[in-house]
C-alpha positions, 0 to 999 in steps of 0.5 A: 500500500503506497503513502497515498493510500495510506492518507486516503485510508486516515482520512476516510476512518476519521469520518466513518468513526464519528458515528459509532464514537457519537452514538456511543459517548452519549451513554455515559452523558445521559445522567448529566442531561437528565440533571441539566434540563430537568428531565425525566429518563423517558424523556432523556431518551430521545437523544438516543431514539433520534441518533438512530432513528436518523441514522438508520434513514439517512445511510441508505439514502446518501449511499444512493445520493452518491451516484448522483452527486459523487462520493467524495462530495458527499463525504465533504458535505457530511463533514461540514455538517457534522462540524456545525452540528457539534459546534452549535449543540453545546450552546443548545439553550433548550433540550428541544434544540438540542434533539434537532443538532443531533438528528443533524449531526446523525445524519452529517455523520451517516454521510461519511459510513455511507460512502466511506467503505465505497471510497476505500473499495474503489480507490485502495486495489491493493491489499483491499482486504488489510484496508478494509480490516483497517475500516473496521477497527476504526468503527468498532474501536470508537463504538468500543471507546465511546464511553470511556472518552465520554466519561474522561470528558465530562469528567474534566470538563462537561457534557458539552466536551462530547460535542466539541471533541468532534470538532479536530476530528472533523478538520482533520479528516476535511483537510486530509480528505479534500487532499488524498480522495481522488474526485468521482469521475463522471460515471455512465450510471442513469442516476447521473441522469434522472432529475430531482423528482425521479431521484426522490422516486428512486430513494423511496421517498414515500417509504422513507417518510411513512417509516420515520412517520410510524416509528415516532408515532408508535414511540411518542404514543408508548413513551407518553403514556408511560410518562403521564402513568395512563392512557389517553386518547391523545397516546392513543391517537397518536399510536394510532397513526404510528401503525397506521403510516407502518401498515401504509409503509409496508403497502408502499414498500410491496409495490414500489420497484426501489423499496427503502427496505426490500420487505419481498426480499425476506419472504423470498429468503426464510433463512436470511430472515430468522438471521436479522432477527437474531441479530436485531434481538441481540442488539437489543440485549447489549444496547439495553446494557450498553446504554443503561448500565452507565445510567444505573452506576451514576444515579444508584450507585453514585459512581462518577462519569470517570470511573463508568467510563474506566468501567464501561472499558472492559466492555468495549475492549473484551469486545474489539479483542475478541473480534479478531480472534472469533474472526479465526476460530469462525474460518476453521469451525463455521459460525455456530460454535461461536454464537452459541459460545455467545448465547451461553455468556449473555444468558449468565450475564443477564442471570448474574445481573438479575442477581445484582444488590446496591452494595454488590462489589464492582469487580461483580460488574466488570465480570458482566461486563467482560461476558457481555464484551466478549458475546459482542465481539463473537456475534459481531463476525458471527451473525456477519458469517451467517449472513453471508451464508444464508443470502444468496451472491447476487443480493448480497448488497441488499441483504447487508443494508437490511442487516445493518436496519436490523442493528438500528432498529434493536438498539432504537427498541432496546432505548425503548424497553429501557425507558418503559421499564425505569421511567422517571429514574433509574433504580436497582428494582428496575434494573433486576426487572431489566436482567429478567427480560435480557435473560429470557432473551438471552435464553431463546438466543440459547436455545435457537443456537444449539438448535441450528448447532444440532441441525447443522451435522444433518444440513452437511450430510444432505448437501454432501 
């Protein structure tokens, strides 16, 4: 790999890492929001709803943006956006303001993941594989790090310092991208072609805007009546026209020739399906730890944002260690060994949390926390493999999209299940109702595992 390739490789990483390291710092900082703006945990939530609600929207459509407007220019544009946004949100006067900076600052950053790897893929031919390994720690190491910068920052300065972190990173990926990303060459591609309107009939529009329109619904009416303590018709009115876009959404998507998220494409192929179940079941499993562990060390166990950064640690390092090394085992021995090995160490994490006092030690929490990191790590490469054997070749493109909506959407549910169960505040009682519902989870994952484990010797033989 040439010194070009090597600049091209840094300026592109430090773009695509904004979106995992700011969706993962906000773990640590939601207990100082809740103090800073009054609010509730319910309310509170929504920085994390919002995050991927926007990201989960805006990927798939700058990827298709990029046809028409080229990627290097989409890459540029994500990280002028991502700078304004960091830099007006620590001046935000209201919570209100600041949920709109950071739906901006989701979508800013979204730009860079989208077109990022297709840079790296197009503009990098030799040892595209070692760059695109490179790409992936730059991802999972600011997902892994996140909270622990986080909490170094809030610790030393304040909240504010999570947004304003952003701001090196941003010029320094601008000014070495502006420099070492060679400009699109103008393609054959219809897109080039097609006019705003048709453009806009290309993304999907309609479905993009139904999705958005169901989600928030169905979270605004669920979280409000859990916030006020009962049912209104006002909830309801408004849960209403959440399922009623999501019903309108999947009409949409069955007709359309370009669907947002090809539903038609799941009924076609059973076993890529039960595979973005599991996986979305479990991101909800360790986002509803990631996210709500940082939270109960603060406001139960009054720990600072420093140490639930040191803490959160050896979450996110047992998992970015783990990866390579599932990497190989899953290359020898196929994926099930590894995801299996995965489900055994979620059951009995979410068993020892359920288990979990006030005055339980700390190394009792780190020892979760490993087990959980290292599960993570495993079905990070695992899920990834069987993917990649259940999707046939010539969707794969499709079938990787629709994986990566499976992640957004379990981490949007797991936001949703923290927020109904710990309400106003966080406490231990809900944090031990929290383990319980991660156990059963944890167990059907179990269970679906040495299913396929079982059945596996039995697939080998009929295909042989």
């Amino acid at each position: 790999m040439n010194d070009r390739s090597k600049w091209l490789l840094i300026s592109v990483g430090l773009g695509v890492l904004l979106n995992p390291l700011n969706s993962s710092m906000i773990a640590v900082a939601m207990a100082r929001l809740q103090h800073v703006y009054h609010l509730t945990f319910t309310e509170v939530s929504w920085i994390i709803f919002v995050f991927y609600l926007a990201s989960a929207v805006a990927q798939p459509v700058m990827g298709k943006a990029s046809d028409l407007f080229g990627r290097k220019k989409i890459f540029l544009t994500g990280l002028i956006i991502a700078f304004l946004a960091s830099l007006l949100a620590p001046l935000s006067p209201y919570f209100g303001v600041l949920l709109v900076l950071r739906i901006i600052q989701a979508i800013g950053t979204s730009m860079m993941v989208a077109v990022g790897m297709a840079i790296v893929r197009i503009h990098i031919t030799e040892k595209q594989a070692t760059a695109l390994s490179v790409m992936s720690i730059f991802l999972s190491g600011a997902a892994a790090l996140g909270p622990f910068i986080g909490g170094i920052l809030i610790h030393w300065w304040d909240w504010q310092a999570i947004f304003l972190v952003n701001i090196p990173l941003v010029v320094a990926s601008y000014l070495l991208a502006w420099r070492f990303i060679p400009i699109d060459q103008h393609p054959t591609s219809p897109a080039r072609k097609l006019s705003i309107r048709e453009w806009l009939v290309l993304i999907d529009t309609s479905g993009i805007v139904l999705f958005t329109v169901g989600l928030v619904g169905l979270l605004v009416g669920v979280l409000s009546a859990k916030s006020v303590g009962h049912i209104s018709i006002t909830n309801v009115i408004v849960g209403m026209i959440g399922l009623v876009s999501l019903s309108a959404f999947v009409r949409q998507e069955l007709r359309t020739q370009t669907p947002f998220i090809p539903l038609r494409t799941f009924a076609q192929y059973p076993a890529m399906t039960r595979v973005n179940i599991e996986f979305m079941l479990v991101n909800i499993l360790f986002y509803s730890l990631f996210f709500g562990l940082p939270s109960y060390l603060q406001m139960v166990r009054h720990i600072s944002e420093f140490h639930t950064g040191l803490l959160m640690l050896s979450l996110g390092l047992c998992s970015l260690v783990v990866s390579p090394l599932a990497g190989r085992w899953i290359d020898k021995s196929g994926p099930r060994p590894a995801l299996l090995l995965s489900a055994i160490l979620m059951t009995l994490g979410s068993i020892w949390i359920v288990t979990w006092q006030p005055t339980s030690p700390m190394i009792s929490v780190c020892l979760a926390l490993a087990a959980f990191g290292v599960s993570n790590g495993l079905n990070n490469v695992g899920m990834q493999a069987v993917l990649f054997q259940s999707s046939p070749k010539e969707i794969i493109g499709v079938a990787s999209g629709l994986f990566n909506t499976s992640r957004y959407l379990g981490t949007i549910l797991s936001s949703l299940l923290i927020s109904i169960i710990m309400g106003d505040t966080f406490s231990a009682g809900g944090l031990r109702i929290l383990g319980i519902i991660l156990t059963i989870i944890a167990a059907y994952l179990l269970w679906m595992n040495r299913k396929h484990q079982s059945s596996t010797p039995m697939e080998t033989s009929l295909n042989a």
